[in-house]
Jmol script that loads the backbone (N, CA, C; Angstrom):
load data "model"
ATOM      1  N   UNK A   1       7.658  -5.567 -15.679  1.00  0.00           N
ATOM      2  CA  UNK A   1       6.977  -5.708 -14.397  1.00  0.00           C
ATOM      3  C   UNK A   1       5.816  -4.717 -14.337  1.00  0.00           C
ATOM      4  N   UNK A   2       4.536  -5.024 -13.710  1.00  0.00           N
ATOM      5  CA  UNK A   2       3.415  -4.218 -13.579  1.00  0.00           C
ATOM      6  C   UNK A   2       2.849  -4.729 -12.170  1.00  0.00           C
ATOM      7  N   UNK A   3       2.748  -3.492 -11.651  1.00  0.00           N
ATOM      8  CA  UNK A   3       1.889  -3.470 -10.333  1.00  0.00           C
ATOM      9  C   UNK A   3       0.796  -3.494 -10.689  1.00  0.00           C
ATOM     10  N   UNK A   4      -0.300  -3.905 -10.170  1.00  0.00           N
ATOM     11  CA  UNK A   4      -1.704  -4.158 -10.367  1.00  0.00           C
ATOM     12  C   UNK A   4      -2.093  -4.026  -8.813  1.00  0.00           C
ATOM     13  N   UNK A   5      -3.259  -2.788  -8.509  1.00  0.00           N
ATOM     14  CA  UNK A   5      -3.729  -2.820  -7.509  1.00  0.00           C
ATOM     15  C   UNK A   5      -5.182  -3.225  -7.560  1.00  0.00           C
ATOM     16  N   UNK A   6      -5.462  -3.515  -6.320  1.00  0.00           N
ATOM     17  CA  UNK A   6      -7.304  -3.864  -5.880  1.00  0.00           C
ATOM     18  C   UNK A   6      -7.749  -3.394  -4.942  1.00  0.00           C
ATOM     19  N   UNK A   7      -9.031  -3.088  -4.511  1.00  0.00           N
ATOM     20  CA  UNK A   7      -9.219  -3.175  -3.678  1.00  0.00           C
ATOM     21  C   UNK A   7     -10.075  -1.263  -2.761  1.00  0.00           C
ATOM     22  N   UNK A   8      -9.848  -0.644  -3.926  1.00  0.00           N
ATOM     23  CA  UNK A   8     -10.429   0.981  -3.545  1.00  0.00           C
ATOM     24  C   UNK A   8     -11.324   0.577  -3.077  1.00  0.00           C
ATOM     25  N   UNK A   9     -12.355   2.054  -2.952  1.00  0.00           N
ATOM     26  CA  UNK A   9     -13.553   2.006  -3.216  1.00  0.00           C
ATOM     27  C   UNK A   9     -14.503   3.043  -2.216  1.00  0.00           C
ATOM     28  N   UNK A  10     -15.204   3.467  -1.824  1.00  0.00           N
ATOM     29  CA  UNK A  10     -16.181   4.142  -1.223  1.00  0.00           C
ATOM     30  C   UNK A  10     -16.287   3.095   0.128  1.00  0.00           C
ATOM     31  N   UNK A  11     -16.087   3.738   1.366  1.00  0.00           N
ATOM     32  CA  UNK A  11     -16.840   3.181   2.305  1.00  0.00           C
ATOM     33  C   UNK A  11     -16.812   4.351   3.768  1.00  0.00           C
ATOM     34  N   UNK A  12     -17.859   3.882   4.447  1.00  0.00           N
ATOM     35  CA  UNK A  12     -18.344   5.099   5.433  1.00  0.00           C
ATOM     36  C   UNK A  12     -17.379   5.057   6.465  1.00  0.00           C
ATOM     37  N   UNK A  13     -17.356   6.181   7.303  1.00  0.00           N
ATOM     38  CA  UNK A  13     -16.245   6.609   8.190  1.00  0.00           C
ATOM     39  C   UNK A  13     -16.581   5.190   9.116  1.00  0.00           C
ATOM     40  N   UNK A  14     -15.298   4.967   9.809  1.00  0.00           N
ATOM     41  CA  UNK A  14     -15.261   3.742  10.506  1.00  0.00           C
ATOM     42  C   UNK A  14     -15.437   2.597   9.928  1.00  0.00           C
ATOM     43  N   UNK A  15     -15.260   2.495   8.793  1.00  0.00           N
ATOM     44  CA  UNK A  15     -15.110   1.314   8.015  1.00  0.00           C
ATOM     45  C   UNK A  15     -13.975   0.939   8.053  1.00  0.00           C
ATOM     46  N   UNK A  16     -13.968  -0.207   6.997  1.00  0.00           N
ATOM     47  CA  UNK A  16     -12.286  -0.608   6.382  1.00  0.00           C
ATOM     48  C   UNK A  16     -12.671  -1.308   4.765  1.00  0.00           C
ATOM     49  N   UNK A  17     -10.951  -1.098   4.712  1.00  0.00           N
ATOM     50  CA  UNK A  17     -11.378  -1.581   3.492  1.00  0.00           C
ATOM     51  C   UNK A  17      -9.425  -2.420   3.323  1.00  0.00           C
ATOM     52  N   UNK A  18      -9.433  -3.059   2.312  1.00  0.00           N
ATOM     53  CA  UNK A  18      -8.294  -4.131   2.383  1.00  0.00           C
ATOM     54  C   UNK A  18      -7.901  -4.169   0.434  1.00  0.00           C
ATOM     55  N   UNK A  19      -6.641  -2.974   0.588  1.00  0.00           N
ATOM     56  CA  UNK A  19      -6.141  -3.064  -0.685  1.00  0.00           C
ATOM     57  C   UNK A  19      -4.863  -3.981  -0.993  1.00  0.00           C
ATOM     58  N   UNK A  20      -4.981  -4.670  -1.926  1.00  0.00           N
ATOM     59  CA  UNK A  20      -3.930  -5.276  -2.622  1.00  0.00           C
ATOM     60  C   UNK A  20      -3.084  -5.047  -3.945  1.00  0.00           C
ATOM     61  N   UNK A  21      -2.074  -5.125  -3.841  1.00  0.00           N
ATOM     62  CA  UNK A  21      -1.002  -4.847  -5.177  1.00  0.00           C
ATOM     63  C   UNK A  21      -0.418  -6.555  -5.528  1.00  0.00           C
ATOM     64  N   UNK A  22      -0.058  -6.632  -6.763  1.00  0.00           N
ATOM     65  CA  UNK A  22       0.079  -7.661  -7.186  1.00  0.00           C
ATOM     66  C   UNK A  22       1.237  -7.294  -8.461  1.00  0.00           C
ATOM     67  N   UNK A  23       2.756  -8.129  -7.682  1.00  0.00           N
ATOM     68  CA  UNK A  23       3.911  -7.796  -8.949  1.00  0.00           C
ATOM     69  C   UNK A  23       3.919  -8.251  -9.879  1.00  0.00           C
ATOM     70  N   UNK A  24       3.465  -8.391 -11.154  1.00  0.00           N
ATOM     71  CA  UNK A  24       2.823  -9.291 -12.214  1.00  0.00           C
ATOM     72  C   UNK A  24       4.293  -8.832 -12.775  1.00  0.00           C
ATOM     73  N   UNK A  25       5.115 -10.414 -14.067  1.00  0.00           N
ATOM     74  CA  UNK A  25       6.038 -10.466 -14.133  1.00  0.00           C
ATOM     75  C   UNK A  25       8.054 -10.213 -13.548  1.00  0.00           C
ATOM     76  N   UNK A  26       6.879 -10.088 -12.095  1.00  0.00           N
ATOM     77  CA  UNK A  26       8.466  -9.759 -11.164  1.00  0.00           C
ATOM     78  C   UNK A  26       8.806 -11.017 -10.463  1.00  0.00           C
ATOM     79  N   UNK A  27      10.166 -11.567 -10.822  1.00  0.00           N
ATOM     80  CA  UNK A  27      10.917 -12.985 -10.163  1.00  0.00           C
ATOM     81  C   UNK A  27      10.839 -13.108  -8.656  1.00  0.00           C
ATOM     82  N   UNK A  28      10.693 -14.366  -7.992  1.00  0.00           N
ATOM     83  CA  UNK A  28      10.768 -14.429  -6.839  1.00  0.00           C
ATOM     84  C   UNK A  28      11.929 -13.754  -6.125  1.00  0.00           C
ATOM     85  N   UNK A  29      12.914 -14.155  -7.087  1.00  0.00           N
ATOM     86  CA  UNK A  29      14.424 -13.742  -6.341  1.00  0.00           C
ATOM     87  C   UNK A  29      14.661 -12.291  -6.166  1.00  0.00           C
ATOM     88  N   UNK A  30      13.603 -11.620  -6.801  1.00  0.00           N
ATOM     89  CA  UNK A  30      13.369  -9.592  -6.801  1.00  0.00           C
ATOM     90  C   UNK A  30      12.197  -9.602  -5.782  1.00  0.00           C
ATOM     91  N   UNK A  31      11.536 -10.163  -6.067  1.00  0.00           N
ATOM     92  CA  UNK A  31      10.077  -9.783  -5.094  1.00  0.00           C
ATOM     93  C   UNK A  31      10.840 -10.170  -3.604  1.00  0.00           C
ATOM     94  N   UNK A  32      11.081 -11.223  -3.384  1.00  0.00           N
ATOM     95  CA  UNK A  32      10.885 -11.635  -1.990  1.00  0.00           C
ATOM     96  C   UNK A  32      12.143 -10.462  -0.755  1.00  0.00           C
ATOM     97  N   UNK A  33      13.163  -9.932  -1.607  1.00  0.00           N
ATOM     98  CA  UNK A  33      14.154  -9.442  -0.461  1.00  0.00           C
ATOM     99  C   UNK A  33      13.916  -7.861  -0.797  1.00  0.00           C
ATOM    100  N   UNK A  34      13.338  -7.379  -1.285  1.00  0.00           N
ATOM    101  CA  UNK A  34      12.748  -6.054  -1.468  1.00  0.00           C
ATOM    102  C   UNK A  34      12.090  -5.645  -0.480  1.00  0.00           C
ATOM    103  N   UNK A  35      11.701  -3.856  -0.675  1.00  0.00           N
ATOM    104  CA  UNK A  35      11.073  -3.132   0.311  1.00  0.00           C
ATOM    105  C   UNK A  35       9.814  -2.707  -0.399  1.00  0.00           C
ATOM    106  N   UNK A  36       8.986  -3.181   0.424  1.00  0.00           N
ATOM    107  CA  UNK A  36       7.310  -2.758   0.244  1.00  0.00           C
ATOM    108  C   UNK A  36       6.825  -1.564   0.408  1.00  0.00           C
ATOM    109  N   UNK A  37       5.971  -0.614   0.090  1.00  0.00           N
ATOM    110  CA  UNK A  37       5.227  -0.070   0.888  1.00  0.00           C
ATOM    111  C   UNK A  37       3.904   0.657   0.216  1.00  0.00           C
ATOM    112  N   UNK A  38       3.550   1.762   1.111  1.00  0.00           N
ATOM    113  CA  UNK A  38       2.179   2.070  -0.040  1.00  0.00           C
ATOM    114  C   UNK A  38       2.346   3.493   0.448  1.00  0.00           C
ATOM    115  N   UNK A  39       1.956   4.179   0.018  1.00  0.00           N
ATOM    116  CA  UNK A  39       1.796   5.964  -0.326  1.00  0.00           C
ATOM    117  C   UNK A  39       0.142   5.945  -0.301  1.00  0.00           C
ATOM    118  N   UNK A  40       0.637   7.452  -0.329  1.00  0.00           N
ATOM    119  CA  UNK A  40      -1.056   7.828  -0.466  1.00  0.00           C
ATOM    120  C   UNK A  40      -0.862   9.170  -1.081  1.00  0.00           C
ATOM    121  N   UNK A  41      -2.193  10.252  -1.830  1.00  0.00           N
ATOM    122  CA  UNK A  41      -1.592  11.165  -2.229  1.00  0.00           C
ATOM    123  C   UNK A  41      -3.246  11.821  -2.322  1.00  0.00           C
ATOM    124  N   UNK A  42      -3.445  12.828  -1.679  1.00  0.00           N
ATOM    125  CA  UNK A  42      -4.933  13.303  -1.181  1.00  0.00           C
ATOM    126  C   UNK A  42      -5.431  14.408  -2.122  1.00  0.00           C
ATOM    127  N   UNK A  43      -5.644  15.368  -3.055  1.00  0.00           N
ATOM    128  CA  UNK A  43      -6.024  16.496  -3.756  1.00  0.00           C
ATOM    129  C   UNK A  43      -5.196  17.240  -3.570  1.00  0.00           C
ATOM    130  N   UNK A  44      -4.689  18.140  -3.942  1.00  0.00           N
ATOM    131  CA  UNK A  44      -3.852  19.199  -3.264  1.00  0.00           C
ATOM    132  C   UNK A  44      -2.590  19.007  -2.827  1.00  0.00           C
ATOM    133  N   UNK A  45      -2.574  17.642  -2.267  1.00  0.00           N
ATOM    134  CA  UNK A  45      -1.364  17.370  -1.581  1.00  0.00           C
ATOM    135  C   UNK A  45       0.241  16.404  -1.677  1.00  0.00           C
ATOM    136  N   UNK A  46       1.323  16.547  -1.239  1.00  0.00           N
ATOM    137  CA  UNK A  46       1.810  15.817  -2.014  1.00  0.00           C
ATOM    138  C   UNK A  46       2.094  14.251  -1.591  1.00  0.00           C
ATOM    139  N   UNK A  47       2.144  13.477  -2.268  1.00  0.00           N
ATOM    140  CA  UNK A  47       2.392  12.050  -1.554  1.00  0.00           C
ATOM    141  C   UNK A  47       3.120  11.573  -0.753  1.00  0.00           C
ATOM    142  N   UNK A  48       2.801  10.785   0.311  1.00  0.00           N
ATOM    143  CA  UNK A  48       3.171  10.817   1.588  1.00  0.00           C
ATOM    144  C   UNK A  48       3.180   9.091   1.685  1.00  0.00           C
ATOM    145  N   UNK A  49       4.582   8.741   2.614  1.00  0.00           N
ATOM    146  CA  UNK A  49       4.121   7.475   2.882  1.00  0.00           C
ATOM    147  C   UNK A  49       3.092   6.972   4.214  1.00  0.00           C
ATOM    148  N   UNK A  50       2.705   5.838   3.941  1.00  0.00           N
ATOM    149  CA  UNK A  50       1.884   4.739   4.414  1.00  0.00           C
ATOM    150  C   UNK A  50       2.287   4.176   5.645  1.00  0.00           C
ATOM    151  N   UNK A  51       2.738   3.704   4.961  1.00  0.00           N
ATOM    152  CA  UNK A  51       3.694   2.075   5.430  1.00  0.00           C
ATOM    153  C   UNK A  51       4.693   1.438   4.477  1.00  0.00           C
ATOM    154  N   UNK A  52       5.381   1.333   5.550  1.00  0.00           N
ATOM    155  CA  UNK A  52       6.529   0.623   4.894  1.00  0.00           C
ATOM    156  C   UNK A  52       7.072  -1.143   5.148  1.00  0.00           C
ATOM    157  N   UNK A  53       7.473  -1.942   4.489  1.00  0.00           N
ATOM    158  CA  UNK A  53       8.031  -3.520   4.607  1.00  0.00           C
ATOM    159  C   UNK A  53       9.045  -3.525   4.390  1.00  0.00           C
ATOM    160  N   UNK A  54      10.286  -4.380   5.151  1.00  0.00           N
ATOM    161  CA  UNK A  54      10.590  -4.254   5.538  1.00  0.00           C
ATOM    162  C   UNK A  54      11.471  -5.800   4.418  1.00  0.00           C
ATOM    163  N   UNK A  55      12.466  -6.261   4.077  1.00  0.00           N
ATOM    164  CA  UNK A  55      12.390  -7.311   3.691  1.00  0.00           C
ATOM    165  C   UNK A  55      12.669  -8.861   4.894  1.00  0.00           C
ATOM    166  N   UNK A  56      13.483  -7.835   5.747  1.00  0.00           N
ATOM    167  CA  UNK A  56      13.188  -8.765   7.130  1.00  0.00           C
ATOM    168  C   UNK A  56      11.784  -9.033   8.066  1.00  0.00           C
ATOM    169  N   UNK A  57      10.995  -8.187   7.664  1.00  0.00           N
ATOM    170  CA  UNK A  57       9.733  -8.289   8.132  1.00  0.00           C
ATOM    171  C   UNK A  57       9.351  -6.867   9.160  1.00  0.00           C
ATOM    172  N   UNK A  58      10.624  -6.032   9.170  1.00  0.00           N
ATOM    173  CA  UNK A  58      10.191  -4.815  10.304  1.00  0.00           C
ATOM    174  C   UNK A  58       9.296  -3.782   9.085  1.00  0.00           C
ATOM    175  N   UNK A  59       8.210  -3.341  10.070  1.00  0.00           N
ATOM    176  CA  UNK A  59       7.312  -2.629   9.321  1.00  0.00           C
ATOM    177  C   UNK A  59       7.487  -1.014  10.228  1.00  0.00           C
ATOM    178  N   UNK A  60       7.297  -0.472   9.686  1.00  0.00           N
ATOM    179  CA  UNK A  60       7.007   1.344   9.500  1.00  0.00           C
ATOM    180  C   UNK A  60       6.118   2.028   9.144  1.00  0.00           C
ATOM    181  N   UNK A  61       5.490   2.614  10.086  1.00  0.00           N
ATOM    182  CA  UNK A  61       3.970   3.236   9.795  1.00  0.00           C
ATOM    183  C   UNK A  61       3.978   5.060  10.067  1.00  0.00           C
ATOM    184  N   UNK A  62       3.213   5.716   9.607  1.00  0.00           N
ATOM    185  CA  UNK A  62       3.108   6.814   9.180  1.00  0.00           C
ATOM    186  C   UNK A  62       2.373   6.917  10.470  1.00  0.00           C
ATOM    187  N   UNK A  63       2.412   8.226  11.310  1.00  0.00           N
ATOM    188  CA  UNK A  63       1.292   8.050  12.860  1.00  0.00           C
ATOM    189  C   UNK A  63       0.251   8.530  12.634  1.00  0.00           C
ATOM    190  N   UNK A  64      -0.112   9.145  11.182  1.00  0.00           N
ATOM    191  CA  UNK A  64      -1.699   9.048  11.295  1.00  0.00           C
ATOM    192  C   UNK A  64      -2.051   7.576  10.882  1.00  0.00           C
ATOM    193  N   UNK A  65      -1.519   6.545  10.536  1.00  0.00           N
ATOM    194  CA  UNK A  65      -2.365   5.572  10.375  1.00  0.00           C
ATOM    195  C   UNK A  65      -1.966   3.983  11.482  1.00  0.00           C
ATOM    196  N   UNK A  66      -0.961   4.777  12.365  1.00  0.00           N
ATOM    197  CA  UNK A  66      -0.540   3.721  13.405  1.00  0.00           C
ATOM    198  C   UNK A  66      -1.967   2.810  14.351  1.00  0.00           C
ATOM    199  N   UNK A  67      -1.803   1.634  14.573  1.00  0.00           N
ATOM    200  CA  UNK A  67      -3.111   1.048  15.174  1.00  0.00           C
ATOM    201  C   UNK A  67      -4.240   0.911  14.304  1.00  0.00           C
ATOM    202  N   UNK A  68      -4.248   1.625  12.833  1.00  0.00           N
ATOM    203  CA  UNK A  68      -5.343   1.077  12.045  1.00  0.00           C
ATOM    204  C   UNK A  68      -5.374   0.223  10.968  1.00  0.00           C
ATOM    205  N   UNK A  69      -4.194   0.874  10.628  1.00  0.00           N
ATOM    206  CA  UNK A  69      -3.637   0.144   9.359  1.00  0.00           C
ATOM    207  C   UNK A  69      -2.426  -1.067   9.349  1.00  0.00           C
ATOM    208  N   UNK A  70      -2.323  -2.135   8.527  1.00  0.00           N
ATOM    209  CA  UNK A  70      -1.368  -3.224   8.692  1.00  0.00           C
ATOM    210  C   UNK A  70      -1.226  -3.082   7.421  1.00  0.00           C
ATOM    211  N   UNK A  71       0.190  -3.115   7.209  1.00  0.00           N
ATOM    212  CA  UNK A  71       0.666  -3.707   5.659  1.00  0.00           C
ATOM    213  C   UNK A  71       1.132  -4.955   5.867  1.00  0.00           C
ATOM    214  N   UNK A  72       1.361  -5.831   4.633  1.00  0.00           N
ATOM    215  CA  UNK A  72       1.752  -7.102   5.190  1.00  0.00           C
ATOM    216  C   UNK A  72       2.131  -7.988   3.451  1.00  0.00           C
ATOM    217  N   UNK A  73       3.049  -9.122   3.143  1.00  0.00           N
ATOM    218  CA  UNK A  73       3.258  -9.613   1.944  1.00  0.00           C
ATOM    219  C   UNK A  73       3.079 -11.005   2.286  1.00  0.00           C
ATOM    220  N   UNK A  74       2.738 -11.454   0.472  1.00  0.00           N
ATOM    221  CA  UNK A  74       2.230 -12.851   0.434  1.00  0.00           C
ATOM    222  C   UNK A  74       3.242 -13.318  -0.772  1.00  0.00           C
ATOM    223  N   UNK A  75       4.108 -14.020  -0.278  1.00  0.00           N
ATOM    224  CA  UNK A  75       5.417 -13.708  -1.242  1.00  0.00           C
ATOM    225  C   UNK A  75       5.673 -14.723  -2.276  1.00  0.00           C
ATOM    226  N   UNK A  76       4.426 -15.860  -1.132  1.00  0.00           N
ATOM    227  CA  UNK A  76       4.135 -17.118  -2.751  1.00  0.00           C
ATOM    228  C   UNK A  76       3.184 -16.545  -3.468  1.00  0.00           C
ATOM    229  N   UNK A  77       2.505 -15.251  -3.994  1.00  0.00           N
ATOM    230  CA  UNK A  77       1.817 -14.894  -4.483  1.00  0.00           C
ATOM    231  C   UNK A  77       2.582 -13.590  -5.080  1.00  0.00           C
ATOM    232  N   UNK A  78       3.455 -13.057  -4.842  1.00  0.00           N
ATOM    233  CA  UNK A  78       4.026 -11.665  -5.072  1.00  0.00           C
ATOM    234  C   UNK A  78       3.281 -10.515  -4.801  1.00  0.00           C
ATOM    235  N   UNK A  79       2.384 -10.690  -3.479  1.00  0.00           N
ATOM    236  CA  UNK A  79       1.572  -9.730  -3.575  1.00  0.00           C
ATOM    237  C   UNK A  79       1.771  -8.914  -2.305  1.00  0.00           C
ATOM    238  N   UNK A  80       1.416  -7.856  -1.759  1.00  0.00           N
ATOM    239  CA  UNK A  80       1.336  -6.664  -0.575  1.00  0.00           C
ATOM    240  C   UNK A  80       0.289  -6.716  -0.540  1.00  0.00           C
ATOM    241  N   UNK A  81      -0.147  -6.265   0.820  1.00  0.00           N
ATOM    242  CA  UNK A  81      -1.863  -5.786   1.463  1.00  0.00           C
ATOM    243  C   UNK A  81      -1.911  -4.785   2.672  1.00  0.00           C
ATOM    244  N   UNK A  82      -2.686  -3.861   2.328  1.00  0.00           N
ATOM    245  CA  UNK A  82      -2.993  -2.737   3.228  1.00  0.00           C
ATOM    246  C   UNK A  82      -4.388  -3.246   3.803  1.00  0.00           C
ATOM    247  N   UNK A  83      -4.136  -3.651   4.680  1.00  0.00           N
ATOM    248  CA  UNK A  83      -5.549  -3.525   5.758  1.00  0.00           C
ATOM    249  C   UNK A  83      -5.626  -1.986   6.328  1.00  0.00           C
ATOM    250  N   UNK A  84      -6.571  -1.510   6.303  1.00  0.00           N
ATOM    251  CA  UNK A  84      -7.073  -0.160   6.957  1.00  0.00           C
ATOM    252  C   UNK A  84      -8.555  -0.673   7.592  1.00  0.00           C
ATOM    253  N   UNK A  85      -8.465  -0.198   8.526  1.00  0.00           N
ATOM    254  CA  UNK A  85      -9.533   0.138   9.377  1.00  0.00           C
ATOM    255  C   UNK A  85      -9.874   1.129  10.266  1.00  0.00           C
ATOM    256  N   UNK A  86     -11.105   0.920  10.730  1.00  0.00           N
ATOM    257  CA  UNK A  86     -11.319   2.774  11.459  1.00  0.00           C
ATOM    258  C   UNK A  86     -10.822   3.256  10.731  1.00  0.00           C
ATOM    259  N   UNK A  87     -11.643   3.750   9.313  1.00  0.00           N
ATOM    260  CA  UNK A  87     -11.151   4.968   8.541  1.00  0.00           C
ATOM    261  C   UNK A  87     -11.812   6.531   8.593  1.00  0.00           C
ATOM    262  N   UNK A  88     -11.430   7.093   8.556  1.00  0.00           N
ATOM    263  CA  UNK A  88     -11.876   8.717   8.907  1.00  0.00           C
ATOM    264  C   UNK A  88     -11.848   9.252   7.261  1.00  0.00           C
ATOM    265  N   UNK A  89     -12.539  10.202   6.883  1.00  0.00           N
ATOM    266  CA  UNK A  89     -12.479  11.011   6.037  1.00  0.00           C
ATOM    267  C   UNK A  89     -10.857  12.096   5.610  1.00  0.00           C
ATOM    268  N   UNK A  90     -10.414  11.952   6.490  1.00  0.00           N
ATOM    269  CA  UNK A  90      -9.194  12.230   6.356  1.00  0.00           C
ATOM    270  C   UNK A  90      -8.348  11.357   5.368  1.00  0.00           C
ATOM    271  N   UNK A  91      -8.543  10.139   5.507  1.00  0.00           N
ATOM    272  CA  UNK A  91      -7.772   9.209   4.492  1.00  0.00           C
ATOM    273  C   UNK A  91      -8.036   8.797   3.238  1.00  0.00           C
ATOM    274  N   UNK A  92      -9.232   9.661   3.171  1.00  0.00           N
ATOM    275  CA  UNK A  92      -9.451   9.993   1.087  1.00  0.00           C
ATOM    276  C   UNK A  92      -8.311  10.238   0.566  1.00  0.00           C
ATOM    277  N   UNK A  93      -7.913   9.382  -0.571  1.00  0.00           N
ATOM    278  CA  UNK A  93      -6.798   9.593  -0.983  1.00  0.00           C
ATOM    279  C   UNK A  93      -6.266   8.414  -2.145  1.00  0.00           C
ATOM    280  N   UNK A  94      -5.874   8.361  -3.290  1.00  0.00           N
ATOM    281  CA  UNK A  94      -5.179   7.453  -4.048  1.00  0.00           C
ATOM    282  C   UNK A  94      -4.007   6.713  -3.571  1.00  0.00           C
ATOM    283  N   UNK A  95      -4.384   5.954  -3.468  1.00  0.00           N
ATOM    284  CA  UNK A  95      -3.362   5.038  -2.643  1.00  0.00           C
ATOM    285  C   UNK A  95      -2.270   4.165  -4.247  1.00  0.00           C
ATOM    286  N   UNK A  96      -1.170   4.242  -3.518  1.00  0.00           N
ATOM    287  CA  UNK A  96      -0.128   3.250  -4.830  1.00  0.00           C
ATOM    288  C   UNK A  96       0.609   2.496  -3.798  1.00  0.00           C
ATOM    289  N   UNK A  97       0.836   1.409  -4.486  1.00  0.00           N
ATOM    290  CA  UNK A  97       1.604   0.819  -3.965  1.00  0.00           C
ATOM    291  C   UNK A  97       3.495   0.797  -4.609  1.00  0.00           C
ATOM    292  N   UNK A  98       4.462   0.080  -3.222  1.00  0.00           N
ATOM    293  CA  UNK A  98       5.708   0.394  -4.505  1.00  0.00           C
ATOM    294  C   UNK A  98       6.564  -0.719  -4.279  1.00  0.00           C
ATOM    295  N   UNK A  99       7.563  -0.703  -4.758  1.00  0.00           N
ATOM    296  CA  UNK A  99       8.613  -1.553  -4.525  1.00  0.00           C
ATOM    297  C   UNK A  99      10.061  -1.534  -4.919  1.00  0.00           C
ATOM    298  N   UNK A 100      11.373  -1.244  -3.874  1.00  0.00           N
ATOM    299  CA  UNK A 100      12.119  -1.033  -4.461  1.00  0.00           C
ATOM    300  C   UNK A 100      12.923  -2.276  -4.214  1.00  0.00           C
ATOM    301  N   UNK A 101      13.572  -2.944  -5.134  1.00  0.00           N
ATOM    302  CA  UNK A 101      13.969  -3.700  -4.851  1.00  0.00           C
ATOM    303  C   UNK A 101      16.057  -3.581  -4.568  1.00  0.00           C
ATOM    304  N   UNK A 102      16.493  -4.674  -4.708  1.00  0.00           N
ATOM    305  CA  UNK A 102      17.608  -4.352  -4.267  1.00  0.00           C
ATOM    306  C   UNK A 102      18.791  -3.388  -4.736  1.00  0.00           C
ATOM    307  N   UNK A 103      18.187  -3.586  -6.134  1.00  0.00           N
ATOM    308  CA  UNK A 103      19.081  -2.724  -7.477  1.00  0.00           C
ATOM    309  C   UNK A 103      18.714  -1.134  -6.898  1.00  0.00           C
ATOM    310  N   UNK A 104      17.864  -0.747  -6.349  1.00  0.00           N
ATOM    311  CA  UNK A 104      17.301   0.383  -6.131  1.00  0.00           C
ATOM    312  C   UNK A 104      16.243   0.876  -7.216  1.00  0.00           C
ATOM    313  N   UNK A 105      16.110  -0.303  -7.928  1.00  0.00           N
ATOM    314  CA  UNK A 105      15.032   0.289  -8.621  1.00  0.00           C
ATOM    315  C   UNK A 105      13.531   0.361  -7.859  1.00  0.00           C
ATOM    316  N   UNK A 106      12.483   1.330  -8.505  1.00  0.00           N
ATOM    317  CA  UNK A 106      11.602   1.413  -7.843  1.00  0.00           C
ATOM    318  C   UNK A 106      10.375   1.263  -8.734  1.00  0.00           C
ATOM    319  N   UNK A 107       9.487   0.177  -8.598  1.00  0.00           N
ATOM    320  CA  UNK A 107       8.423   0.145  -9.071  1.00  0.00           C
ATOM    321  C   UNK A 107       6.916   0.757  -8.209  1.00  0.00           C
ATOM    322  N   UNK A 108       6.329   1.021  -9.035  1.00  0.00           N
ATOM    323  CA  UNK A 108       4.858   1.848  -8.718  1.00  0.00           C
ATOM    324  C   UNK A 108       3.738   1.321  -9.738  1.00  0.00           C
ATOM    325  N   UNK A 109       2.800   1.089  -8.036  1.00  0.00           N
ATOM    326  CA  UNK A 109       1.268   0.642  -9.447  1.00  0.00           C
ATOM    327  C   UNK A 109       0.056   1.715  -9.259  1.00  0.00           C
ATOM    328  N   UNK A 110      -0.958   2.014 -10.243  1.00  0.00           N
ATOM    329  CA  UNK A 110      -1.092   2.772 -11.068  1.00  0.00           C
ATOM    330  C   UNK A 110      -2.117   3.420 -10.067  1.00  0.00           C
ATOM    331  N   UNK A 111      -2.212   2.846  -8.920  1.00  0.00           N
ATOM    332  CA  UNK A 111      -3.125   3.878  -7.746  1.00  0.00           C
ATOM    333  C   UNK A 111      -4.365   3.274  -7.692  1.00  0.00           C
ATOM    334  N   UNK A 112      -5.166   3.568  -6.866  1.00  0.00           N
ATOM    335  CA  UNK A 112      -6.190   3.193  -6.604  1.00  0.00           C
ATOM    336  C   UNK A 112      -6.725   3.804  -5.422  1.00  0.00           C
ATOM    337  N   UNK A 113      -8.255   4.637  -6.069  1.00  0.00           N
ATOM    338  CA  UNK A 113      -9.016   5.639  -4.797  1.00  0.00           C
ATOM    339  C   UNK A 113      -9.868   5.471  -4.022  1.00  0.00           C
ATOM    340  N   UNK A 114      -9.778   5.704  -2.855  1.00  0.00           N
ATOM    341  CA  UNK A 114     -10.244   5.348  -1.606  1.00  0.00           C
ATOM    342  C   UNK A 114     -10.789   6.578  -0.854  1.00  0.00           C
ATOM    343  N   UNK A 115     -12.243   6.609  -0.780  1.00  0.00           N
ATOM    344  CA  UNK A 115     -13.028   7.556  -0.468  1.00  0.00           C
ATOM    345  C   UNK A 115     -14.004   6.962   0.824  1.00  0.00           C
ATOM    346  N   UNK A 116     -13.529   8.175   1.785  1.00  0.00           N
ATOM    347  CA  UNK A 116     -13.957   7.757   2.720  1.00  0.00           C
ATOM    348  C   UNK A 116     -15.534   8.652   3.235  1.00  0.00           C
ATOM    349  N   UNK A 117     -16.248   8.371   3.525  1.00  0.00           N
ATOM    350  CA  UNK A 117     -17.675   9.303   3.246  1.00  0.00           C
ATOM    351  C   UNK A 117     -17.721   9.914   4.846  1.00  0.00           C
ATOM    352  N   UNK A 118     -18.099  11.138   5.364  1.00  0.00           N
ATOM    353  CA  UNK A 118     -18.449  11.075   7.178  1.00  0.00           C
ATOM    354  C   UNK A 118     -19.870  10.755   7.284  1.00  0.00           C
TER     355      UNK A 118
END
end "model"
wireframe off; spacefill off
backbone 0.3
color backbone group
């Protein structure tokens, strides 16, 4: 199984930007009842969650990014998405996405940086 993310990139404060992870070789019957979520992990600091999914659909958000950010899955696709918006310079940071599924195993994809300019 390999996470594959998309979606970094440079954009100015009050922007957004819309990252995706993609479970490449992971079965429907693992992807779909699993727990989603995405991290972030800033210079210096240590990684922190995001957001979280929920396999019933309840989601969990971190309160610096409550009201901006949506995580959300596309499960005929095996994929997760972080919508962020209204972004602040504060949320520079490598973002990963993860997944643990029921076994408790936990997959992680390989990050992707998100620079936010003021």
């Amino acid at each position: 199984v390999q996470m594959v993310e998309s979606g970094g990139g440079l954009v100015q404060a009050g922007g957004s930007l819309r990252l995706s992870c993609r479970a490449s070789g992971m079965i429907t019957s693992v992807f779909n009842p699993s727990t989603k979520a995405w991290y972030r992990q800033a210079p210096g600091k240590q990684r922190e969650l995001v957001a979280r999914l929920g396999s019933a659909g309840t989601t969990d958000y971190a309160d610096f990014v409550k009201g901006r950010f949506t995580i959300s899955r596309d499960n005929s696709r095996k994929m997760i998405h972080l919508q962020m918006n209204n972004l602040s310079p504060e949320d520079t940071a490598v973002y990963y996405c993860n997944i643990v599924d029921t076994r408790d195993l936990s997959y992680w994809g390989q990050g992707t940086q998100v620079t936010v300019s003021s």
